[in-house]
Backbone bond lengths (Angstrom), bond angles and torsions (degrees), N, CA, C in turn:
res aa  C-N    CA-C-N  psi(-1)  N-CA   C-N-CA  omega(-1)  CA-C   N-CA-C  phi
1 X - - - 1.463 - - 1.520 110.60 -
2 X 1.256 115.27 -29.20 1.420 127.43 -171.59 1.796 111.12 -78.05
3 X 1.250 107.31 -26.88 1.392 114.66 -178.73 1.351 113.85 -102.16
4 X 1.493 120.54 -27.20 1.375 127.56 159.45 1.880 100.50 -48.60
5 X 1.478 109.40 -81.74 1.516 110.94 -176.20 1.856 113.67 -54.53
6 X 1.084 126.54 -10.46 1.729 117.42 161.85 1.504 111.37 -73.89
7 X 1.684 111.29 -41.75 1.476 118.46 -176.22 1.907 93.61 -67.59
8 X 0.803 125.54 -35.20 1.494 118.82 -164.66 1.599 108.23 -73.36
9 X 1.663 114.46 -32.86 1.254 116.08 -177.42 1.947 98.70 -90.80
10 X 1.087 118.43 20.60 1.772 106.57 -169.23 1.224 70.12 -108.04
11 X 1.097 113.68 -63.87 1.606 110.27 -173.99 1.554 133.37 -37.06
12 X 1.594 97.20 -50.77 1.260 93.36 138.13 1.300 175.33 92.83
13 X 1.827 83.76 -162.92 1.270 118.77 175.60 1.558 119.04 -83.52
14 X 1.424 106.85 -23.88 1.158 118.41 176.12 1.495 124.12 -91.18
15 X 1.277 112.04 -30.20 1.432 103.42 -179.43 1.982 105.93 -80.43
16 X 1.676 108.71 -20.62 1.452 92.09 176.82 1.831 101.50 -81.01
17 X 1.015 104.20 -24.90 2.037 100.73 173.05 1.435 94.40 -52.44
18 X 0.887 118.53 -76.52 1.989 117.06 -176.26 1.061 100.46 -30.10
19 X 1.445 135.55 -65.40 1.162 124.49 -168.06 1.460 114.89 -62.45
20 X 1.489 133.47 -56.81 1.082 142.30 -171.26 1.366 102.23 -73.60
21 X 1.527 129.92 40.15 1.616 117.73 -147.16 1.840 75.30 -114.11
22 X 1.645 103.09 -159.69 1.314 97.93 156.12 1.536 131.26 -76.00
23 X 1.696 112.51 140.02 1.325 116.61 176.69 1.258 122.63 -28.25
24 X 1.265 122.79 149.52 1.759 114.38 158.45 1.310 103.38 -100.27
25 X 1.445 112.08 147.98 1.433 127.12 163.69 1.260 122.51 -52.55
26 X 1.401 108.42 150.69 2.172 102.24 -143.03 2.247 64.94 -109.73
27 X 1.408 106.82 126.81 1.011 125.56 160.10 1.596 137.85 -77.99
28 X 1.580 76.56 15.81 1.964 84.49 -172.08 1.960 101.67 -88.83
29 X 1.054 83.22 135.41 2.039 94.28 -179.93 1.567 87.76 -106.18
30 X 1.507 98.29 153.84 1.640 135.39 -169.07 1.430 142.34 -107.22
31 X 1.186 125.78 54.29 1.708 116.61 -143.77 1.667 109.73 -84.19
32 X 0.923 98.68 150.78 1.915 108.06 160.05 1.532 106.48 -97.23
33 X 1.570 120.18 160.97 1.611 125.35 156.86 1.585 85.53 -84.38
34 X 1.405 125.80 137.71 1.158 136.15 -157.88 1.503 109.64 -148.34
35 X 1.600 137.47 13.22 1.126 125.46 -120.88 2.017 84.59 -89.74
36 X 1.433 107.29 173.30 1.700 106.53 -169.39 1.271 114.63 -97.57
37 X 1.488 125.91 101.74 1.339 118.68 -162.44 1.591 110.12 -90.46
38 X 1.432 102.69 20.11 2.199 104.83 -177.74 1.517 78.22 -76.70
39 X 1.154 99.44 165.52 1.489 135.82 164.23 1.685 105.35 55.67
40 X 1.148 122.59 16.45 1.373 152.65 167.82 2.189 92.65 -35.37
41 X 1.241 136.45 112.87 1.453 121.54 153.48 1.373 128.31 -46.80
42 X 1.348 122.46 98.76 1.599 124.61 163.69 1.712 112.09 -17.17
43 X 1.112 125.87 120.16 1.314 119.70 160.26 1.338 117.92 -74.49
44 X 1.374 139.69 -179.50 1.868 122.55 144.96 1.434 84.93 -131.00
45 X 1.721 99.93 100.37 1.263 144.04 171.23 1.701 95.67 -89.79
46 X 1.353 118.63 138.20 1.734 113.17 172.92 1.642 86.39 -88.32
47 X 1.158 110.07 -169.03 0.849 136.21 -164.22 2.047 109.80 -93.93
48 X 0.798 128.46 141.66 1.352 114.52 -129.70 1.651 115.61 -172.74
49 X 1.444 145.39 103.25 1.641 122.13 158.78 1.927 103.58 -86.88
50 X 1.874 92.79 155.61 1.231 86.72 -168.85 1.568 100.13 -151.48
51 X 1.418 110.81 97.25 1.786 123.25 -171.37 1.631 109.80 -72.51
52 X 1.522 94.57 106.89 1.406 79.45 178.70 1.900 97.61 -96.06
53 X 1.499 97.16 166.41 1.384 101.45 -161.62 1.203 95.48 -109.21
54 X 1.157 122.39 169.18 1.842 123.51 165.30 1.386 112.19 -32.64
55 X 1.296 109.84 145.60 1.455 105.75 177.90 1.521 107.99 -113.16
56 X 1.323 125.12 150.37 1.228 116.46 -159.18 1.726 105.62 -135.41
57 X 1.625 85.85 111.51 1.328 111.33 -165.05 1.723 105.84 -75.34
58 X 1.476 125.07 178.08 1.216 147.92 152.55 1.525 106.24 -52.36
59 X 1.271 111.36 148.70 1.478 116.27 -179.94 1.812 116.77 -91.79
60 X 0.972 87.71 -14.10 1.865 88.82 171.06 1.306 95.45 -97.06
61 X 1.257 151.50 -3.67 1.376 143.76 172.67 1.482 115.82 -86.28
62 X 1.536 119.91 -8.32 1.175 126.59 177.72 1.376 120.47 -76.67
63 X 1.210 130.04 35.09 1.251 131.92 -163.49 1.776 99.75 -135.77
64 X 1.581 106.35 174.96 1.448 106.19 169.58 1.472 115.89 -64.08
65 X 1.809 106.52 -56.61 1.088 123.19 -179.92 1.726 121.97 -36.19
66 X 1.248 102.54 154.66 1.628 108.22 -165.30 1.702 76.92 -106.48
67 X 1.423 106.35 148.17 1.765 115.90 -166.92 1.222 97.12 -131.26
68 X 1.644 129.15 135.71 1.320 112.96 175.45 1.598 78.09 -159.14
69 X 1.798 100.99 167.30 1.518 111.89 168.66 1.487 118.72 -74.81
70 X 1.301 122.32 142.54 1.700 123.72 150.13 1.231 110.20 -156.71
71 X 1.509 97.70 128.70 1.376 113.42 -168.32 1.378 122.45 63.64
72 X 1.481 119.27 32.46 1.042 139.70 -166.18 1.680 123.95 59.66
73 X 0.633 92.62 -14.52 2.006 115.46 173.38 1.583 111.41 -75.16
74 X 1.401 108.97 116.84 1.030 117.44 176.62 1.244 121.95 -51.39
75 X 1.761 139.92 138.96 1.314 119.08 -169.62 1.461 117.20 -151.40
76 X 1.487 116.11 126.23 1.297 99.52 -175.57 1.566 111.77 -106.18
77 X 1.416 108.90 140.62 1.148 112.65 -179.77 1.471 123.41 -68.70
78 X 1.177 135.99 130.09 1.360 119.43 169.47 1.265 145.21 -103.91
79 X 1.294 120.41 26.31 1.079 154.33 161.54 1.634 130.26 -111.60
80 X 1.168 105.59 -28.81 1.801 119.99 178.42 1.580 116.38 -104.68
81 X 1.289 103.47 107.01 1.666 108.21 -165.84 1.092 105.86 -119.26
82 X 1.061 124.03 163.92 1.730 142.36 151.74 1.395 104.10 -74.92
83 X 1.509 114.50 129.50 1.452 151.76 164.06 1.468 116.17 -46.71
84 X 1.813 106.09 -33.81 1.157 133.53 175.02 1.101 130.82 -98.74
85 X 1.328 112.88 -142.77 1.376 119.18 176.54 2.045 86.29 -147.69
86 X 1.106 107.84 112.78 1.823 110.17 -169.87 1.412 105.89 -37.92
87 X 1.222 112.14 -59.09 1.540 93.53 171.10 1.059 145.92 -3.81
88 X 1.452 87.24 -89.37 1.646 129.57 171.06 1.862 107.81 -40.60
89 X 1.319 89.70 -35.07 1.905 97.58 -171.26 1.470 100.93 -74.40
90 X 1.809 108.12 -70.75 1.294 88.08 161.81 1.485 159.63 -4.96
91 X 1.482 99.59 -59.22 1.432 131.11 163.31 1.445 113.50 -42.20
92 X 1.107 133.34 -71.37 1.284 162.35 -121.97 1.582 69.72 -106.01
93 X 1.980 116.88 -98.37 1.227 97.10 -148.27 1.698 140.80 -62.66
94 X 1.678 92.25 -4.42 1.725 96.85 171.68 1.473 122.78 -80.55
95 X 1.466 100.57 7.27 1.675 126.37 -165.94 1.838 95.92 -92.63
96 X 1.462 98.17 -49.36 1.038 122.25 -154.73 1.386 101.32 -58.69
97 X 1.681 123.59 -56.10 1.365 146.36 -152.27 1.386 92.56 -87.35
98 X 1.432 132.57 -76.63 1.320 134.49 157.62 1.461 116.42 3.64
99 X 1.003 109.67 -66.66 1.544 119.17 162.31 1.253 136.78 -34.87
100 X 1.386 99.94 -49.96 1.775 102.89 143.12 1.129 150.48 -88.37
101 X 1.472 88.89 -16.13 2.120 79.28 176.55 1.530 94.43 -117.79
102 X 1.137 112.56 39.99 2.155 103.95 152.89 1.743 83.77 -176.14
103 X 1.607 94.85 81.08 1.357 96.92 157.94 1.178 138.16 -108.22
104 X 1.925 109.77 46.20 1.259 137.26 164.57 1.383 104.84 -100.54
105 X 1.654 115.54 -2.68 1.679 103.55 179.61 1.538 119.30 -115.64
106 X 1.411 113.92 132.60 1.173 116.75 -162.93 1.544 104.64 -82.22
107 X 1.301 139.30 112.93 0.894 140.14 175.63 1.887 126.91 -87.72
108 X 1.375 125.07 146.60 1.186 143.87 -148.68 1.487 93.87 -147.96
109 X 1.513 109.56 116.42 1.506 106.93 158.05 1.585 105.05 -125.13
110 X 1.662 93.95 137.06 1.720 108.89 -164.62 1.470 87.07 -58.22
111 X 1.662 114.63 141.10 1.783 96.96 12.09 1.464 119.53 -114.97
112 X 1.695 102.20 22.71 1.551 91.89 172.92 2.247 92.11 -82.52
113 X 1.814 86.36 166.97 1.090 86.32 179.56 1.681 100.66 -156.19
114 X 1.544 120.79 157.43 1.632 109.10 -160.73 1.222 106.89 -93.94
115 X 1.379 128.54 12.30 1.325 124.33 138.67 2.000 105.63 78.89
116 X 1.687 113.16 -14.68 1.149 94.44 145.92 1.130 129.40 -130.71
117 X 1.791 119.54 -173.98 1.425 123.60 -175.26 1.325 119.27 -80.62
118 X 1.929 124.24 -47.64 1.160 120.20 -178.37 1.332 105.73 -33.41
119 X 1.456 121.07 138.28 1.672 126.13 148.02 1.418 98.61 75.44
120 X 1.128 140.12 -20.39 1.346 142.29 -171.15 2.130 129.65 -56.99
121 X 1.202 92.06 147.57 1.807 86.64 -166.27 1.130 91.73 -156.50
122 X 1.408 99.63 126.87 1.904 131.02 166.19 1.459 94.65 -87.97
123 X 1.499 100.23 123.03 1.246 118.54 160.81 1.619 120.54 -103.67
124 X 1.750 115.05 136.76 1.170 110.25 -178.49 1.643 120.58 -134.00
125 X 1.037 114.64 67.11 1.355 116.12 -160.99 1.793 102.34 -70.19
126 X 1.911 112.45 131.60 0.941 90.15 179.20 2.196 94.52 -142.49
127 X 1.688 102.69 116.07 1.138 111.13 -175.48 2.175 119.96 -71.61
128 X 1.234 106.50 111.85 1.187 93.83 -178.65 1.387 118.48 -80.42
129 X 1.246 103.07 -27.52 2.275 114.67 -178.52 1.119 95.43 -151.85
130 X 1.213 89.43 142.00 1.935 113.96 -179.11 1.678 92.09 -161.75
131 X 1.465 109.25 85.28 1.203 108.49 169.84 1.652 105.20 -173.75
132 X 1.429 122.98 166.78 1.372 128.83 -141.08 1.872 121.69 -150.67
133 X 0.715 151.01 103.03 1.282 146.07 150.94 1.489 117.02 -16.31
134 X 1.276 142.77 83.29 1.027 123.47 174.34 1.804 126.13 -61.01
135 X 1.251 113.46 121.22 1.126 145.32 -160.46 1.850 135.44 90.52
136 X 1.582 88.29 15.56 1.177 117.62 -170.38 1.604 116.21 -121.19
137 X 1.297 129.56 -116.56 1.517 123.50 -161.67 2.269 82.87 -145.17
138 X 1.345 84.21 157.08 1.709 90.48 -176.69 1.760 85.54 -112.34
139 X 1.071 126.27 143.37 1.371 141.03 -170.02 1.926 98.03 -117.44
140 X 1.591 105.99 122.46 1.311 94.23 174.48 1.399 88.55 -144.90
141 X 1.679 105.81 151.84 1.614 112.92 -176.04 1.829 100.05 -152.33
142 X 1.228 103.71 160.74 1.820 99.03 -158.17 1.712 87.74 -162.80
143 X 1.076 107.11 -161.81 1.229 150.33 -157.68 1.784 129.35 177.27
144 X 1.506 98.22 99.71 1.953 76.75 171.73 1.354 100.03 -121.03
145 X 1.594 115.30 171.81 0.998 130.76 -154.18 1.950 117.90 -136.42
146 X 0.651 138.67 119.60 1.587 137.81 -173.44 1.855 112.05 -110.98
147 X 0.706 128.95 118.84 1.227 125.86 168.37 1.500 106.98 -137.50
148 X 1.965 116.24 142.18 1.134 121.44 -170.99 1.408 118.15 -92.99
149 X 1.176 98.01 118.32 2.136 86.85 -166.81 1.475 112.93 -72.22
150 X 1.188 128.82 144.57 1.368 136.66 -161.17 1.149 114.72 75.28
151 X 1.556 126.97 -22.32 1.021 108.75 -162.72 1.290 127.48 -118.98
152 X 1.627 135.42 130.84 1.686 116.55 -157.48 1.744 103.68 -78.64
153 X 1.676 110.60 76.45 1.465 98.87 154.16 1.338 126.22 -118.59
154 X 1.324 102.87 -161.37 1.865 94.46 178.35 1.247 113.92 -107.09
155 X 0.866 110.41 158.84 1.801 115.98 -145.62 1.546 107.16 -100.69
156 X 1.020 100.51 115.97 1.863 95.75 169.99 1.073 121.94 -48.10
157 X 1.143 124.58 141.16 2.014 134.05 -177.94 1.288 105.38 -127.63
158 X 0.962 147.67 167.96 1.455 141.50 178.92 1.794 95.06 -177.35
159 X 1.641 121.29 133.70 1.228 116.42 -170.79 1.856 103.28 -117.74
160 X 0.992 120.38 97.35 1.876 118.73 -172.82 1.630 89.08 -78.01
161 X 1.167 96.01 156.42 1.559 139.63 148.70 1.631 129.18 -159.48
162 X 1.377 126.72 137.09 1.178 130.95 176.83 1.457 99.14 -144.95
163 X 1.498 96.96 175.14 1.595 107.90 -171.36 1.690 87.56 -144.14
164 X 1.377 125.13 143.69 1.155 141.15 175.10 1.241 130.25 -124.68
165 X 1.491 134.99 142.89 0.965 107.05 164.48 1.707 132.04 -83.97
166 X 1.118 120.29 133.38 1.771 96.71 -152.41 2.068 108.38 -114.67
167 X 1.534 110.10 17.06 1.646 123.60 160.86 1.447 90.89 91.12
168 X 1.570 94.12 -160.49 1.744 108.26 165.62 1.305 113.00 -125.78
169 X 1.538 125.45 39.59 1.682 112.01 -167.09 2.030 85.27 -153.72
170 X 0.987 90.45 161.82 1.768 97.14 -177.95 1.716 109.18 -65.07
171 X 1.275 110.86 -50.38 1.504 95.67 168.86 1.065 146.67 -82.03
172 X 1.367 116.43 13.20 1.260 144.84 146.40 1.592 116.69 -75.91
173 X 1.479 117.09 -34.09 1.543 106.31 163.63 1.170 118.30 -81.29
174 X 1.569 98.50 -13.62 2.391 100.94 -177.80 1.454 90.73 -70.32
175 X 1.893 124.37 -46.66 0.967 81.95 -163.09 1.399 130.65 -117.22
176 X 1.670 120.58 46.70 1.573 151.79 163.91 1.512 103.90 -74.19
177 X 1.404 108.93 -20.71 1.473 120.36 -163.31 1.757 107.65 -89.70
178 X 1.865 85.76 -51.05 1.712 100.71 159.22 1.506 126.02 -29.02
179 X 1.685 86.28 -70.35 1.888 103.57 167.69 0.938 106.72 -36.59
180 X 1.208 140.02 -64.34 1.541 146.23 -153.01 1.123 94.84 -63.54
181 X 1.440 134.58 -80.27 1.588 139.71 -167.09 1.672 107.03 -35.17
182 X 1.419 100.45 -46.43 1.904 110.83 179.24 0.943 110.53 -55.95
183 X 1.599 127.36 -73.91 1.414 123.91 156.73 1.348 135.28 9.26
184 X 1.743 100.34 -74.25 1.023 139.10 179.87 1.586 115.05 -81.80
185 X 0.841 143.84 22.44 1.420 151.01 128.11 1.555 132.27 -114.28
186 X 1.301 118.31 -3.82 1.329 132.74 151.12 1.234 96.32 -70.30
187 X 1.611 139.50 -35.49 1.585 109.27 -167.72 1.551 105.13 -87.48
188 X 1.430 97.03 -20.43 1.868 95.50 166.91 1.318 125.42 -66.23
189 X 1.283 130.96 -53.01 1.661 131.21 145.25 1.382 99.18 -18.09
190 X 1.055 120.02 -68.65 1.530 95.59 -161.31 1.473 131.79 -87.66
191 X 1.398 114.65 -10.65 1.226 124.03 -179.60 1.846 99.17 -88.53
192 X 1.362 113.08 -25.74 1.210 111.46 147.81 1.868 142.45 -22.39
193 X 1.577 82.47 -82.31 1.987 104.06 157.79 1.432 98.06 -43.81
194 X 1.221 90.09 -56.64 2.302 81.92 -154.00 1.925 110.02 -75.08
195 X 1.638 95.45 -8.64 1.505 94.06 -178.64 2.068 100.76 -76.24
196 X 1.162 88.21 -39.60 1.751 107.90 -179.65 1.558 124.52 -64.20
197 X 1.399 103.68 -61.28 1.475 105.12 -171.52 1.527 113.25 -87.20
C-alpha cells in the first residue's frame, strides 16, 4: 500500500512539473487589415470634411477569430486572429487609403466629427459579406453611402461587389480582404469628386 501511494505521488510530481515546466509558445498569429495605399490614383477631390460613421460589419465578423468558408461550413479559426476588433480595422484601413487618393479631404472617424456643413459629407459604409472559401475566391458586397450635411440633396448610393481570389493560408485571405478594402475606397474617391464637383 505504501509503494502503491509513493508511485501515485511520483506521478504526481511529475505531471504538475510538466505543467509548472517551461511555458509553451502561445501559437496564436495576429493580423492587421493592412491593405497598400502607395501607388493609390490621386482623385481631384475639392477640398472637403468627410465624417465617416461607424461602419457596419457582418455579424460573424464580430469576433476575434478570422472566419472563412471550408467545405462550405462556416469556420473559425483558432489560432488566426485579428489584432483588432474588425471594425475598428476596417475603420482605420479605409481611412488609411482615402488618404491617398483624395488628399483634399479632411477626414473624421466617428466619433470625432468636423462639426461643419460647408462642403461637408456623411459617410456610411455598410459591408454585407466579407467572407471566402478558403482555397477559393473571398466574396465581398457593401453599400456606401454619401450624404451632404446641411444640405437638402440626394445622397449618393453606390452598391460594390467583388470576388477575389483569397489563397489557401490565412494571410492570403487577410490579404484578398486588403484588396477588397482598396477596391473599395478607390470607388469612394471617386464617387466622392463626382458627388462634389
Amino acid at each position: 500500500m505504501r509503494i502503491i501511494s509513493l508511485s501515485i505521488a511520483v506521478l504526481a510530481a511529475a505531471l504538475l512539473g510538466g505543467c509548472l515546466g517551461s511555458p509553451q509558445k502561445d501559437p496564436s498569429v495576429f493580423y492587421l487589415m493592412m491593405p497598400d495605399a502607395s501607388g493609390v490614383a490621386k482623385v481631384d477631390v475639392p477640398k472637403c470634411d468627410v465624417d465617416v460613421l461607424p461602419i457596419t460589419i457582418p455579424a460573424y465578423m464580430s469576433r476575434s477569430q478570422i472566419v472563412y468558408l471550408q467545405g462550405g461550413a462556416v469556420t473559425l479559426s483558432e489560432f488566426d486572429r485579428w489584432a483588432e476588433s474588425p471594425a475598428s480595422g476596417f475603420m482605420r484601413a479605409v481611412i488609411s487609403v482615402l488618404n491617398e487618393a483624395a488628399p483634399n479631404a479632411s477626414l473624421y472617424a466617428y466619433p470625432s466629427v468636423s462639426g461643419k456643413k460647408d462642403n461637408s459629407v456623411a459617410l456610411r459604409i455598410t459591408i454585407y459579406e466579407c467572407i471566402g472559401q478558403m482555397g477559393g475566391d473571398l466574396n465581398f458586397k457593401g453599400q456606401v453611402r454619401m450624404d451632404k450635411i446641411g444640405a437638402n440633396a440626394e445622397p449618393f448610393v453606390k452598391e460594390i461587389s467583388y470576388s477575389v481570389p483569397c489563397g489557401n493560408t490565412h494571410a492570403t485571405y487577410v490579404n484578398a480582404i486588403d484588396t477588397c478594402i482598396k477596391n473599395m475606397s478607390d470607388e469612394i474617391a471617386k464617387g466622392l469628386a463626382q458627388y462634389l464637383n
